[in-house]
N, C-alpha and C positions, 0 to 999 in steps of 0.2 A: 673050340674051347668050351670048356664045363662050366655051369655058373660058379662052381665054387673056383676055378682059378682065374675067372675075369673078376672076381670078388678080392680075388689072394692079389691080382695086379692091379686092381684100383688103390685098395687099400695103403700096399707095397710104396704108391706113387704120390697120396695123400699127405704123409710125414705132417701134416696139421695137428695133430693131437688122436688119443687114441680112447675116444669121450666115446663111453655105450651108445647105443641108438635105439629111440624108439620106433615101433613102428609107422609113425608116423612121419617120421622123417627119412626111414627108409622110403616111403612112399612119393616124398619130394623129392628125395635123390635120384631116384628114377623117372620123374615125370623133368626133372632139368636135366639130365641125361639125354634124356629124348629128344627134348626141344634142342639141345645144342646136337646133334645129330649123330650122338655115338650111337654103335652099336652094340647091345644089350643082347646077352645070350635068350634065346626064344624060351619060354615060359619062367623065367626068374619072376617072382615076386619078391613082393615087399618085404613081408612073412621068411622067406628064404633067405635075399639080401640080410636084415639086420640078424638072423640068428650064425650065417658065415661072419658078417662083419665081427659082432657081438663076441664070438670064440677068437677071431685072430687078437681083439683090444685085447684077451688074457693074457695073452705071453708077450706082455710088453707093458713096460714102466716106463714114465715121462720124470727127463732128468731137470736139474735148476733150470736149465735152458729150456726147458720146454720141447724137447728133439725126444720121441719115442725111440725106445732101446727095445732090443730082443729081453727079456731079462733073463731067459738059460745064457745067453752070450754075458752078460754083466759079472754071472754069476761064475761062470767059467773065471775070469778077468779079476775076481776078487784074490785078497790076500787070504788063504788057508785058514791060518790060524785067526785073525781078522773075525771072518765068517763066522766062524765056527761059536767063538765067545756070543756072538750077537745073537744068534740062533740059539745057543744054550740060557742068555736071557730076555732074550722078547718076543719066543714063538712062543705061539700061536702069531701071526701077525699075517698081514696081506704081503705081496710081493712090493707095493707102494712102499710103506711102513718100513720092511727089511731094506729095499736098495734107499729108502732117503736116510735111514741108521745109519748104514753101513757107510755113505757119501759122507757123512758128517763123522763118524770114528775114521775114517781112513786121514782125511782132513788135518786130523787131530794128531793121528799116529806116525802120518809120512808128513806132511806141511806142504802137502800137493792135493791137486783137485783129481777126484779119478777117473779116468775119463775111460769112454768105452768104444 
């Protein structure tokens, strides 16, 4: 296994939150890795670790609940026309920003929570 897909399965398995990492804490995550006796693909650093980790947190938004979402998958799942008005008035914006919009006009517009 490649570090980046023992990175892609830790992550995968974590569903904790999908919070950047410093290097430093990549560096923790691997020395309690250790100590609990997983196996750590041979030359991963720290430096490695948080920049795989670091990319996967992009393509995921955290809903009311706190549960990390794909957000291409949210996105797919949204209502067309919905989308579309949001995006014509509040991009520029982060993927945050757009999917907590868009949870609060669907809200509004269907009288249901939207779930993904």
């Amino acid at each position: 296994m490649t570090a980046r897909e023992w990175v892609e399965n830790w992550f995968d398995g974590a569903r904790y939150g999908v919070d950047l990492m410093t290097e430093e804490e990549a560096e923790n995550d691997l020395q309690n890795f250790r100590s609990d006796g997983l196996e750590i693909p041979e030359g991963l650093t720290a430096q490695e670790y948080m920049e795989i980790w670091n990319e996967l947190c992009a393509a995921y938004v955290v809903n009311e609940d706190g549960k990390a979402i794909r957000y291409d998958v949210a996105v797919e799942m949204m209502d067309d026309e919905l989308r579309e008005e949001i995006h014509s008035e509040i991009s520029p914006c982060t993927d945050q920003e757009f999917f907590d919009e868009y949870v609060r006009r669907h809200r509004e517009k269907f009288g249901e929570e939207f779930t993904v």
